[in-house]
Structures are given as C-alpha cells and as structure tokens.
TORKOL-4160 file (C-alpha; in steps of 0.2 Angstrom, whole numbers, padded with zeros to 4 digits, m for minus):
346
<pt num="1" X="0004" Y="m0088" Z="m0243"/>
<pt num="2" X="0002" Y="m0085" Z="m0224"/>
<pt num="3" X="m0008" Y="m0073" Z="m0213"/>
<pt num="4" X="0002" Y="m0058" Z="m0213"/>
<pt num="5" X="0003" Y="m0046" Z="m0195"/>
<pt num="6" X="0014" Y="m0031" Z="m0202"/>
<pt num="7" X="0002" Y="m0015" Z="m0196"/>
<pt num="8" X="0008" Y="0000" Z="m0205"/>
<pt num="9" X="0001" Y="0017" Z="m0203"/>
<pt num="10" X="m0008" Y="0016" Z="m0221"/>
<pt num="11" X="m0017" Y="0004" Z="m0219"/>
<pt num="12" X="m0023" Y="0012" Z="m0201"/>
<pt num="13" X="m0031" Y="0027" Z="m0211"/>
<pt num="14" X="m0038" Y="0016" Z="m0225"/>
<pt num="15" X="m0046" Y="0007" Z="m0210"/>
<pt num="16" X="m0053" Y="0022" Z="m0203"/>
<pt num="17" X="m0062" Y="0027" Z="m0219"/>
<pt num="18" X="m0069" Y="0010" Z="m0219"/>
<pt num="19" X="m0075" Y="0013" Z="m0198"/>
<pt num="20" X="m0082" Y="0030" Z="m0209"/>
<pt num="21" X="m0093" Y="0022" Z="m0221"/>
<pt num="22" X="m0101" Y="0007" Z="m0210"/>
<pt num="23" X="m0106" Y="0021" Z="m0197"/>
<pt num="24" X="m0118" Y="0028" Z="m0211"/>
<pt num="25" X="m0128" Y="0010" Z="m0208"/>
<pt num="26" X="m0131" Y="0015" Z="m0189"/>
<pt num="27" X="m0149" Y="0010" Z="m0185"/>
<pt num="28" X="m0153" Y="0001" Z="m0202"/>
<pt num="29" X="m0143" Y="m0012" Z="m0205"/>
<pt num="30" X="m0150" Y="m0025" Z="m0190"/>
<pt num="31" X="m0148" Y="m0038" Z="m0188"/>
<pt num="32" X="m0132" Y="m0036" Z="m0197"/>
<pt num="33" X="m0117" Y="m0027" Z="m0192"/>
<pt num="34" X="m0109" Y="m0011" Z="m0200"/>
<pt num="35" X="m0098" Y="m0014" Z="m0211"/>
<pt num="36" X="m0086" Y="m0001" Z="m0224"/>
<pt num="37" X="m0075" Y="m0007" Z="m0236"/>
<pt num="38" X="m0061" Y="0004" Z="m0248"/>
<pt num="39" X="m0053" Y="m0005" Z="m0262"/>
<pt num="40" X="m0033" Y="0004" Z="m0265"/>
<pt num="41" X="m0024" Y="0003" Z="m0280"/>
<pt num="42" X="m0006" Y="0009" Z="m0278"/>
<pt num="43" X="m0011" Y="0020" Z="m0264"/>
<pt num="44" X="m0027" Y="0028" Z="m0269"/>
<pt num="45" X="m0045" Y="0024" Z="m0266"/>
<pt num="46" X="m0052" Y="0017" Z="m0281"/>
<pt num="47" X="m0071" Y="0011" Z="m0274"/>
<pt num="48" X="m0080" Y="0012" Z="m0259"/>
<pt num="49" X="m0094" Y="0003" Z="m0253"/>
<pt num="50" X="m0106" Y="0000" Z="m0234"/>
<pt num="51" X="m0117" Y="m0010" Z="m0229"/>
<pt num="52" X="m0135" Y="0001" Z="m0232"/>
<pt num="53" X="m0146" Y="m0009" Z="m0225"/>
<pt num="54" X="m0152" Y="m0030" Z="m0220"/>
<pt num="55" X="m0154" Y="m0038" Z="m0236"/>
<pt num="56" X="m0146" Y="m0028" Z="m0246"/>
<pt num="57" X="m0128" Y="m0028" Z="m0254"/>
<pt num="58" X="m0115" Y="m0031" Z="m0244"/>
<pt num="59" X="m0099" Y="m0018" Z="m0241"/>
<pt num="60" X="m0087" Y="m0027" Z="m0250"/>
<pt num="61" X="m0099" Y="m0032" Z="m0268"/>
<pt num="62" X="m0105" Y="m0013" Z="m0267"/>
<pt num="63" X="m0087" Y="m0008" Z="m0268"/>
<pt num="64" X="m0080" Y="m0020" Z="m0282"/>
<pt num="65" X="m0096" Y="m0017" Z="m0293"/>
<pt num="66" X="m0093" Y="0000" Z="m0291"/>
<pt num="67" X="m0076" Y="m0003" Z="m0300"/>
<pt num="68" X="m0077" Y="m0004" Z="m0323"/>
<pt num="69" X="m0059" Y="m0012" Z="m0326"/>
<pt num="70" X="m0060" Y="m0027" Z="m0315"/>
<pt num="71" X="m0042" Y="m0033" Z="m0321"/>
<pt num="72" X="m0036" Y="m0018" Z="m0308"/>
<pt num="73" X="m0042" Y="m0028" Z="m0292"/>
<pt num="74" X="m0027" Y="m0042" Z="m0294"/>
<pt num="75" X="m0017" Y="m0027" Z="m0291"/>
<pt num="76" X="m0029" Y="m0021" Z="m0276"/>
<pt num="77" X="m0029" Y="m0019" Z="m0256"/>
<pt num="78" X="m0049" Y="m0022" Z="m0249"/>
<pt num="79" X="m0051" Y="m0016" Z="m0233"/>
<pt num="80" X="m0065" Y="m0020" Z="m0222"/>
<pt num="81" X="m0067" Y="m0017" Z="m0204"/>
<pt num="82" X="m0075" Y="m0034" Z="m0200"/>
<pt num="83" X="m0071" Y="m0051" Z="m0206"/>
<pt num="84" X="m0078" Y="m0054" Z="m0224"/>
<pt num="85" X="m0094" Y="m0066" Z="m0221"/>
<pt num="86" X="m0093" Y="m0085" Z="m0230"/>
<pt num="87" X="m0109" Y="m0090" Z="m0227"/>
<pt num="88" X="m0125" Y="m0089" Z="m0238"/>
<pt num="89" X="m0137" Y="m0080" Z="m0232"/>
<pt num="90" X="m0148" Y="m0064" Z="m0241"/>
<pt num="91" X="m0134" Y="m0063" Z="m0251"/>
<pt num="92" X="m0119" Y="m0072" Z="m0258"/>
<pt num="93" X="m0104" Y="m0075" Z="m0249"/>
<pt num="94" X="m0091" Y="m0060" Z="m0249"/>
<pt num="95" X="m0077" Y="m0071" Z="m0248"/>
<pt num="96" X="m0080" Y="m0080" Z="m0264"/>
<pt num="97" X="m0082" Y="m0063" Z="m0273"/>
<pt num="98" X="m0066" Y="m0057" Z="m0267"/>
<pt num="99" X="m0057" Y="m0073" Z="m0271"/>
<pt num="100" X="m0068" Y="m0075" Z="m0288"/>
<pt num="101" X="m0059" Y="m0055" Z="m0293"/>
<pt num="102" X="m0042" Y="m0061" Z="m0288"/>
<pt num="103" X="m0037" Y="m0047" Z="m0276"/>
<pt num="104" X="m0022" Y="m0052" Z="m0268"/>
<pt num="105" X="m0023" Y="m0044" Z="m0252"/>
<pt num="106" X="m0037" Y="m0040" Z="m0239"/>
<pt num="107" X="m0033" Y="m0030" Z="m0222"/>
<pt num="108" X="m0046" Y="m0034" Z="m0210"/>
<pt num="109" X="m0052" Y="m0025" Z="m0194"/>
<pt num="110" X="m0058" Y="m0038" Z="m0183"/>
<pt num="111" X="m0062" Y="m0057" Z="m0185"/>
<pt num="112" X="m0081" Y="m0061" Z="m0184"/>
<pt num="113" X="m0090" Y="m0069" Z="m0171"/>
<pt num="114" X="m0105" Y="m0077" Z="m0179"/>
<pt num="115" X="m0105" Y="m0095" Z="m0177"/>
<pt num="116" X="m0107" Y="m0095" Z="m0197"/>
<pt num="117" X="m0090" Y="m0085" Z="m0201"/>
<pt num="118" X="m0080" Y="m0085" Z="m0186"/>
<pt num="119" X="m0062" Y="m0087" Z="m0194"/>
<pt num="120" X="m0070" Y="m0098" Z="m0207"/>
<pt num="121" X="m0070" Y="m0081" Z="m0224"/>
<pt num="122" X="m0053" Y="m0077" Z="m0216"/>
<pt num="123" X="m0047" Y="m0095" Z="m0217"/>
<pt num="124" X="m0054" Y="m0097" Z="m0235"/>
<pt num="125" X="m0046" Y="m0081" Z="m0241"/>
<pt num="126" X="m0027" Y="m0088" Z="m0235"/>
<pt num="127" X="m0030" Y="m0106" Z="m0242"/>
<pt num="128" X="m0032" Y="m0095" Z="m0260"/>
<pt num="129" X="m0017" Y="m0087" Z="m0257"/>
<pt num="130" X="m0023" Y="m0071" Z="m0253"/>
<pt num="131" X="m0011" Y="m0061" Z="m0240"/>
<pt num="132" X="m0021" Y="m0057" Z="m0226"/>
<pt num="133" X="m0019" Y="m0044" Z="m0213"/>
<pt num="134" X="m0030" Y="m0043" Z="m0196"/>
<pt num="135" X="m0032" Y="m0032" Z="m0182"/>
<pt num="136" X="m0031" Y="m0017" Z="m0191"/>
<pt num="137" X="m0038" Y="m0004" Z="m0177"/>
<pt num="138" X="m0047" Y="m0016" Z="m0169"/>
<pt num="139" X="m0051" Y="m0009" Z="m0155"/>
<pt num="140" X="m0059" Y="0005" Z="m0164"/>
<pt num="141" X="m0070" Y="m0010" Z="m0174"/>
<pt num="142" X="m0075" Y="m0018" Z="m0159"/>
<pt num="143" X="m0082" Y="m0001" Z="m0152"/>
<pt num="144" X="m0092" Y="0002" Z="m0168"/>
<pt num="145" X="m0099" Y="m0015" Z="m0170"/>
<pt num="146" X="m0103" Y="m0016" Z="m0148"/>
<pt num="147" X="m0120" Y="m0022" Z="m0152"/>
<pt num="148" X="m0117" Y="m0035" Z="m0165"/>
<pt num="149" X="m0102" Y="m0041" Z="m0154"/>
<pt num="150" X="m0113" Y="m0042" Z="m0138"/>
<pt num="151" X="m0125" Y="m0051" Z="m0146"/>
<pt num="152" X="m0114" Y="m0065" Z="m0152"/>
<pt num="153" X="m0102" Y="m0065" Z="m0137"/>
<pt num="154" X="m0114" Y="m0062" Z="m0122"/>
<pt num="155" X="m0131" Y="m0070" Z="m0130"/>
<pt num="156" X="m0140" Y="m0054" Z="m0127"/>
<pt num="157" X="m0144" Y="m0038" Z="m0133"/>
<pt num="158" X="m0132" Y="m0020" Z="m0131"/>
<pt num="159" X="m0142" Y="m0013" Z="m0113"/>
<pt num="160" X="m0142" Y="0004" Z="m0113"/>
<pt num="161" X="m0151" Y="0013" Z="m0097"/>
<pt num="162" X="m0159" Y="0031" Z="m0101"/>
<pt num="163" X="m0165" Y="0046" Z="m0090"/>
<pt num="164" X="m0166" Y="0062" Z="m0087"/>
<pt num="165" X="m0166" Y="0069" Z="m0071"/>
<pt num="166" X="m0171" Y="0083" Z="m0060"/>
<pt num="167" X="m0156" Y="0095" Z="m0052"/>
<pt num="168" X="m0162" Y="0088" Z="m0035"/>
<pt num="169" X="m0159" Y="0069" Z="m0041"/>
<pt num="170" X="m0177" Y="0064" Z="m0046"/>
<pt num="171" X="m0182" Y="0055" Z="m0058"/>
<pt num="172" X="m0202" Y="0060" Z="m0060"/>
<pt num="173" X="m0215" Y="0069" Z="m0046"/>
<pt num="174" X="m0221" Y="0060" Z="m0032"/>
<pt num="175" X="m0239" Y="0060" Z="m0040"/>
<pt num="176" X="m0231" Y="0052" Z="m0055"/>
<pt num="177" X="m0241" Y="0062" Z="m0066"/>
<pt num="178" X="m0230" Y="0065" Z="m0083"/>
<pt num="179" X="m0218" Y="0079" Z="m0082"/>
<pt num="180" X="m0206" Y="0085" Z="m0097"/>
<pt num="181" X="m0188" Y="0089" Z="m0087"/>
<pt num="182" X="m0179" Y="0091" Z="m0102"/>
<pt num="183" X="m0176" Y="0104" Z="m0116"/>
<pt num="184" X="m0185" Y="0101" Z="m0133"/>
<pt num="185" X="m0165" Y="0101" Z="m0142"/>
<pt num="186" X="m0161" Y="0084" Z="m0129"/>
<pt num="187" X="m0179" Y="0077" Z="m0133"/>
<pt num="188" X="m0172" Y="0077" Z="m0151"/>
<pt num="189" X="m0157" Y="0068" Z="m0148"/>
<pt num="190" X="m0167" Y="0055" Z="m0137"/>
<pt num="191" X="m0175" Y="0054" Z="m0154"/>
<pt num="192" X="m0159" Y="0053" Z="m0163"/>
<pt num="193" X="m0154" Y="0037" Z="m0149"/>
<pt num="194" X="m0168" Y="0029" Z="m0154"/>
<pt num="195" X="m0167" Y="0030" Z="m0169"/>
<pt num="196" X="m0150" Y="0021" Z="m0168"/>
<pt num="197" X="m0155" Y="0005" Z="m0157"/>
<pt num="198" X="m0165" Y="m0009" Z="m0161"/>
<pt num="199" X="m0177" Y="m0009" Z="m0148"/>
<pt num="200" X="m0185" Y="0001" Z="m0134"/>
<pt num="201" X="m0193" Y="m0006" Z="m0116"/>
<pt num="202" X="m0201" Y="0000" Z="m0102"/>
<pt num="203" X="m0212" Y="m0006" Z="m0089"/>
<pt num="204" X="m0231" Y="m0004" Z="m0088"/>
<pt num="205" X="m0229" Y="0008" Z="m0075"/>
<pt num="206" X="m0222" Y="0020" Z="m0087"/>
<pt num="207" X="m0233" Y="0018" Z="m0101"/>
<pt num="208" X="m0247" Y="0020" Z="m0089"/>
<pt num="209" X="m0240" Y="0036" Z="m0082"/>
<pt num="210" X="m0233" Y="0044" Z="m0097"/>
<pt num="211" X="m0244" Y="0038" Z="m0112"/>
<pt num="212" X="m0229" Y="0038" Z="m0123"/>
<pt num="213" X="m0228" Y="0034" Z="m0142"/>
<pt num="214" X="m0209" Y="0027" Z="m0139"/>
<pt num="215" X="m0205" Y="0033" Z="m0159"/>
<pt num="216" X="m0191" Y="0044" Z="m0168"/>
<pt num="217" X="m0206" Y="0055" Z="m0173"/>
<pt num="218" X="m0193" Y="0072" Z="m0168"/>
<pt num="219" X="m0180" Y="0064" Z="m0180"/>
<pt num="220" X="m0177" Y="0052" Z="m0197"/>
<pt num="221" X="m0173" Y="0037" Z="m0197"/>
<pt num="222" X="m0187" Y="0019" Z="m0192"/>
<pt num="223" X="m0194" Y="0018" Z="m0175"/>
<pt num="224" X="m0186" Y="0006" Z="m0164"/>
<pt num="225" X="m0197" Y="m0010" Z="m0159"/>
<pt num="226" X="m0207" Y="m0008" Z="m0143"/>
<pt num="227" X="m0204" Y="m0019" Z="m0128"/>
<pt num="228" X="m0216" Y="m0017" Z="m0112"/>
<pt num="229" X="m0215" Y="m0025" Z="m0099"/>
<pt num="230" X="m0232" Y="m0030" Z="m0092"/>
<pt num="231" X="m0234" Y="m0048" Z="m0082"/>
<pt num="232" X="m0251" Y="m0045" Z="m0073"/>
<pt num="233" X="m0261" Y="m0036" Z="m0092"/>
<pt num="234" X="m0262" Y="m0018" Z="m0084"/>
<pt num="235" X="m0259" Y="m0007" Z="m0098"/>
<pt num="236" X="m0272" Y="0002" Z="m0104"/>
<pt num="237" X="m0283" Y="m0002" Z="m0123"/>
<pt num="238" X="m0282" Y="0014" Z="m0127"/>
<pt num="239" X="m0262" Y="0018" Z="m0126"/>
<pt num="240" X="m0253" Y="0025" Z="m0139"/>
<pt num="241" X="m0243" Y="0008" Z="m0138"/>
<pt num="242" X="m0258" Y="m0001" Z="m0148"/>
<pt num="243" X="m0254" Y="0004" Z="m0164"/>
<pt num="244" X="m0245" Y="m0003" Z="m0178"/>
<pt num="245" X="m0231" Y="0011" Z="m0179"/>
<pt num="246" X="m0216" Y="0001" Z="m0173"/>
<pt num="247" X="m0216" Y="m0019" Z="m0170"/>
<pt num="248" X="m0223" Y="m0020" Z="m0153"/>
<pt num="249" X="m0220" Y="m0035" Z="m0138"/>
<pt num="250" X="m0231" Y="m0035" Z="m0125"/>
<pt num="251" X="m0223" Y="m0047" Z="m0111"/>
<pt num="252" X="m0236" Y="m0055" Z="m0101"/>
<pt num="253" X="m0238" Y="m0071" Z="m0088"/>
<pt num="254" X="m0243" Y="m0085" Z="m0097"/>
<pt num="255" X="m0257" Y="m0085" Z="m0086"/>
<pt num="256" X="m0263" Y="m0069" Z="m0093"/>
<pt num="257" X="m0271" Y="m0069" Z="m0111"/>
<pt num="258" X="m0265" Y="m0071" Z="m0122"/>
<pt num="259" X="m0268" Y="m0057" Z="m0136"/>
<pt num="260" X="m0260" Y="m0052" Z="m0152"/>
<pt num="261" X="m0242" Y="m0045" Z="m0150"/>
<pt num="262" X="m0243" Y="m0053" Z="m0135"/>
<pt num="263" X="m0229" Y="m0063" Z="m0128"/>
<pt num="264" X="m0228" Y="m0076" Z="m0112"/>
<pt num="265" X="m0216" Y="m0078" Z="m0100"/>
<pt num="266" X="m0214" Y="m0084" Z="m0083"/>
<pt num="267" X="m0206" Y="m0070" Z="m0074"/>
<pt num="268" X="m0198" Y="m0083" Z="m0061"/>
<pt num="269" X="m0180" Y="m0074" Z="m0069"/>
<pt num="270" X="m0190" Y="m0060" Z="m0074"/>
<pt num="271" X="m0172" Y="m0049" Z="m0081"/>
<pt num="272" X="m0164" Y="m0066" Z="m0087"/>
<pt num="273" X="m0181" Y="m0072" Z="m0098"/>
<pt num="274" X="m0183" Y="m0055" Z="m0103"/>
<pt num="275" X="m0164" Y="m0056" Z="m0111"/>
<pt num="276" X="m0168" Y="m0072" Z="m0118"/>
<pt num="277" X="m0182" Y="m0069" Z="m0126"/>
<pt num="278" X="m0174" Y="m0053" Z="m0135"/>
<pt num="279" X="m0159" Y="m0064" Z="m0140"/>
<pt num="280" X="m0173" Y="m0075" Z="m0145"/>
<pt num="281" X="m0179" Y="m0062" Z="m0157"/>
<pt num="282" X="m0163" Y="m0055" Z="m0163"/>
<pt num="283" X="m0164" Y="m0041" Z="m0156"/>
<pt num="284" X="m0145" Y="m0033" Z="m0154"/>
<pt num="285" X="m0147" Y="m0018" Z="m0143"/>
<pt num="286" X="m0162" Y="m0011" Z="m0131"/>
<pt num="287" X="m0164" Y="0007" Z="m0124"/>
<pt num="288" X="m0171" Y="0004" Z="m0105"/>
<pt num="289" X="m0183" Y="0022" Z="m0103"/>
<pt num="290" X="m0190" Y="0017" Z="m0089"/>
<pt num="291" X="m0197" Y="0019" Z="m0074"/>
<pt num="292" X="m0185" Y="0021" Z="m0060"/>
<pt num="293" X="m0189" Y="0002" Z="m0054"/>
<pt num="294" X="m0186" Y="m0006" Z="m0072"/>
<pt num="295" X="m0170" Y="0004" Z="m0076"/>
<pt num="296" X="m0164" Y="m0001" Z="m0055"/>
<pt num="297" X="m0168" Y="m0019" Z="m0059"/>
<pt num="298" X="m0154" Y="m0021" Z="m0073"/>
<pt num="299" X="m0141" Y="m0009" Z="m0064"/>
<pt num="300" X="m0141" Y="m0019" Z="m0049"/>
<pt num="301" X="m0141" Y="m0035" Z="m0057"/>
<pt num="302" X="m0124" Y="m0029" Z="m0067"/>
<pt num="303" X="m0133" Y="m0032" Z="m0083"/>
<pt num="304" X="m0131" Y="m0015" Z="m0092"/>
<pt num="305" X="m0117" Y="m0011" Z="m0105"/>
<pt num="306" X="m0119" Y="0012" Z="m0104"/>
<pt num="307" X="m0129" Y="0022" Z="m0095"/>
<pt num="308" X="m0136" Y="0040" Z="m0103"/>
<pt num="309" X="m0140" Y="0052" Z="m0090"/>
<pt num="310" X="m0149" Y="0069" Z="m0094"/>
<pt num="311" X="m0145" Y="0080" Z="m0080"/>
<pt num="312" X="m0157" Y="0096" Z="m0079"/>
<pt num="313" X="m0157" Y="0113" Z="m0071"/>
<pt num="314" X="m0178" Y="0110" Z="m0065"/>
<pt num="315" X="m0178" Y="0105" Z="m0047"/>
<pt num="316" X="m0194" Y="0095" Z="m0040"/>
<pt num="317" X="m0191" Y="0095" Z="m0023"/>
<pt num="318" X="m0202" Y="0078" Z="m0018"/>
<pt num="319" X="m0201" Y="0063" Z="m0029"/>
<pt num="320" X="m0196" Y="0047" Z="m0035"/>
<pt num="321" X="m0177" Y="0046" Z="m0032"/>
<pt num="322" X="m0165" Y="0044" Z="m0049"/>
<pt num="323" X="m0153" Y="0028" Z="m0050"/>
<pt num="324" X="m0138" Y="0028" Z="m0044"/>
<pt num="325" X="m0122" Y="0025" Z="m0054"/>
<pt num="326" X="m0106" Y="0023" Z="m0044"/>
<pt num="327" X="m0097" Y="0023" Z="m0061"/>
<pt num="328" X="m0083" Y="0036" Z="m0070"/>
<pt num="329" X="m0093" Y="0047" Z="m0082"/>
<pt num="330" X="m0085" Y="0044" Z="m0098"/>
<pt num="331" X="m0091" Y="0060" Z="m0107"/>
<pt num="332" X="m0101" Y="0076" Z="m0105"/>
<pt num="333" X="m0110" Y="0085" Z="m0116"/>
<pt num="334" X="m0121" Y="0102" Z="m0113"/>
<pt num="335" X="m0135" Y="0105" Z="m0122"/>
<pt num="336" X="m0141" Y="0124" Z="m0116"/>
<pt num="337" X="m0146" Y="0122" Z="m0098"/>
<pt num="338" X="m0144" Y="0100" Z="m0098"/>
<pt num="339" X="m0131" Y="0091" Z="m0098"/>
<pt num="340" X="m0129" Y="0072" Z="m0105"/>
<pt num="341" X="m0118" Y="0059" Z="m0096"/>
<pt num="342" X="m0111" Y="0043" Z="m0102"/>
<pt num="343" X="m0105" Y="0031" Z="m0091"/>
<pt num="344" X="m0099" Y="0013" Z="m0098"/>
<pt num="345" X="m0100" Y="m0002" Z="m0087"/>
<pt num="346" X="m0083" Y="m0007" Z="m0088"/>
C-alpha cells in the first residue's frame, strides 16, 4: 500500500490534539523534540500519549500502552505530529512498535530531519503496508518543533534576542549600574521564557554589571544552561554565575586559563565559533539577554530567528541606546504599564 495524500478535516483536528499534548514537553524534552500522539478508533480517541521528557517513553509507546485490548489498534488511526523515529536510541524504535500492533494507518504531521530518521520510519511504515498520510497541518508542526528543526536544518541553535527597554529607547543608565525597568508580572514571564529554552548567554559585561543568577527561580520548571561570553577571563569569582544551579559555559580564549566549566575558543569568528560550539553541545535554542553590544552583534550579522522586546513606561533620559529592529512586529501583548513585542526574522 502507497503513501496516501488525501487531508480531510478529521484528521486536522485529531492533529491538533496531538500539536496539544507535545506542547506540555516545552522546556523538558531537549534534545528531543515535542511530540503528541492520539490513537482513533472509529472516530473517537482511544489513547493518548507525549513525549514528557529525554529519556523517557516516547509519544507514540505511551499512547498504545495506554490501550488493554490491543486487537483494537489493527483497526486504529495513530496520529503523531512528527515523523515516528526508526532509530535506537534511549528507547526503541517507534516504528517497529507501531508495525509490531499492526495498526494500519498513521497520519503524520511532518517528516523528520534527523540524519537518523529522515524518511527512513515513514519509508518502513509503507513497505509493511501501512497507509500513511503526511503533511497534516504542517505548518502548524513546523512552528511547534522551530528549534528542533533549526537545529537540524541550519546547524545551530533557535536565537532568540531579549530586552526590555526604556520609553526613551535605552536599554540601561549611562553609569551602567543595574536598573530593573520592568514590572515584577514581566520579570515572571521572562522566567516562564527561560524556562522554556535550552540555554541562556550573555556577555561578561552583563554579568559584571548586573550580577544576575540567569535562573527560572520566579517560575517552575529547570533552569536553562548558562552561556557567557568572556574571551579576556574578566568576570568576577565571586558572581552568582559560579555555582552549580544550572550547567554553566564559560567561553574563554584559549590563551586564557583554563578552569573548570571553562571552555576555549578562538574568537577570530567569534558569533560563528560561538554557534558551533553550542551545536557542538546540542544545544537547540539560546535566549541572547545581553548587553546592548552582544544582542547588536547577532542582529546585524542576520543570525537571529525572534526578537522579544519589553517596552516600558520609565524613561532614563541618558543612556546606552536599545537595538534596533527594522522588522513587522508580529504580536503585542500588554502587561499593566509594558508591553512585549515579537518580531520574527523572516
């Protein structure tokens, strides 16, 4: 039996819950990408099942355990929002499982671009004659799954630039001494963004400045790993980076000691060896917090994928000037007297 290509609107709402479910694996599930799977028999959802977290079951063995009378599933549609993985890795193939219950039909979302499935648990499933649908609101599976696809596609992490900044377009005081613009309900859901990406960076400048812990500490959910940039060894022992509450990088000149968590580079390419050595680390997505000069450095070399902007009421009159996005603001969302922009690089 062939591939099939015949959408209908069923299997777009069965996709959705599916889109449902893997969202629940935001922020836990790196390096593996979110993933939802609903098992219906005739027309009604029978099991459900997400990826919770690395290591653990996969969405599509959660949802057929979930299921007593397994003779039903020759009878069964799975959906799944990304392409069932054929490849050994912490667990089992899914593919095999799937073929192994005999269901007959599996809609798909989008293909997967791993170089260890890539087609190939889409290719399996048709040579054991199972009827296979994809494309199913795939642009809607792409969207979710940005990082993992970035990652994979582009040999880099998802770059998201961060700030907040002043009514009068700065970005900090000209003394550089730390000063909170925004309110305590937008320092939560800065906390909520972390707490939702893989990794964090900033430059030393910033952590000299500000001090900051760079955790989730104002919300639930693991703290991102900490990335600071810091060629020439300036920051300080006693910063409240040196501690073991989140996986820490320190990236240094190889001419500079080298100490633990420390890792060299040779700044020649100093964005492009940065990107490498996260993709190095498999690391899907990074949140740049600052300062103005780290978060300029990625816009103008074009290597950002959304920009977050907290826009505040607080004016400072003289200091260092906010970047600049010539970009259409994709949303706006107030929170009291801020206001959060999104702007996509596209």
């Amino acid at each position: 039996m062939k591939s099939s290509q015949v959408i209908n609107n069923i299997d777009s709402i069965f996709m959705n819950r599916c889109l449902e479910l893997a969202k629940k694996g935001l922020g836990a599930t790196y390096p593996n990408p979110l993933v939802g799977c609903v098992i219906v028999h005739k027309n009604i959802i029978i099991a459900e099942g997400w990826h919770k977290k690395s290591g653990e079951k996969h969405a599509e063995s959660e949802a057929i355990e979930m299921i007593k009378d397994k003779s039903v599933l020759k009878d069964s549609t799975l959906y799944v929002n990304l392409e069932p993985c054929s490849h050994y890795g912490k667990t089992s193939p899914c593919v095999d499982l799937i073929i192994k219950m005999k269901i007959k039909k599996v809609v798909i979302g989008s293909k997967d671009p791993n170089k260890k499935v890539n087609g190939s648990g889409i290719k399996k499933l048709i040579q054991s004659n199972c009827n296979v649908i994809v494309g199913v609101n795939e642009k809607k599976c792409l969207e979710l799954n940005k990082r993992f696809f970035t990652f994979h596609n582009k040999k880099r992490p998802y770059i998201i630039l961060k700030w907040a900044e002043s009514k009068d377009g700065f970005i900090a005081p000209k003394d550089k001494k730390h000063f909170w613009l925004t309110n305590s309900y937008s320092k939560q859901i800065v906390h909520k963004l972390r707490s939702e990406e893989d990794s964090i960076l900033i430059g030393v400048q910033t952590a000299i400045n500000d001090n900051p812990k760079l955790t989730t500490r104002f919300w639930f959910g693991k703290n991102p790993k900490r990335i600071i940039v810091d060629p020439n060894n300036r920051m300080p022992k006693e910063s409240n980076l040196h501690n073991d509450h989140a996986k820490t990088y320190i990236l240094k000149k190889k001419s500079q000691s080298s100490l633990l968590n420390n890792e060299n580079l040779n700044f020649k390419y100093p964005i492009n060896e940065i990107l490498s050595f996260l993709h190095n680390k498999n690391i899907q997505s990074v949140i740049i917090e600052g300062g103005a000069k780290t978060i300029s450095f990625f816009l103008n070399s074009e290597l950002w994928d959304e920009a977050l902007i907290f826009k505040t009421s607080k004016e400072i009159k003289v200091g260092i000037k906010a970047p600049i996005i010539k970009r259409e603001k994709l949303n706006k969302t107030i929170i009291q007297q801020d206001t959060l922009l999104r702007i996509l690089n596209i």
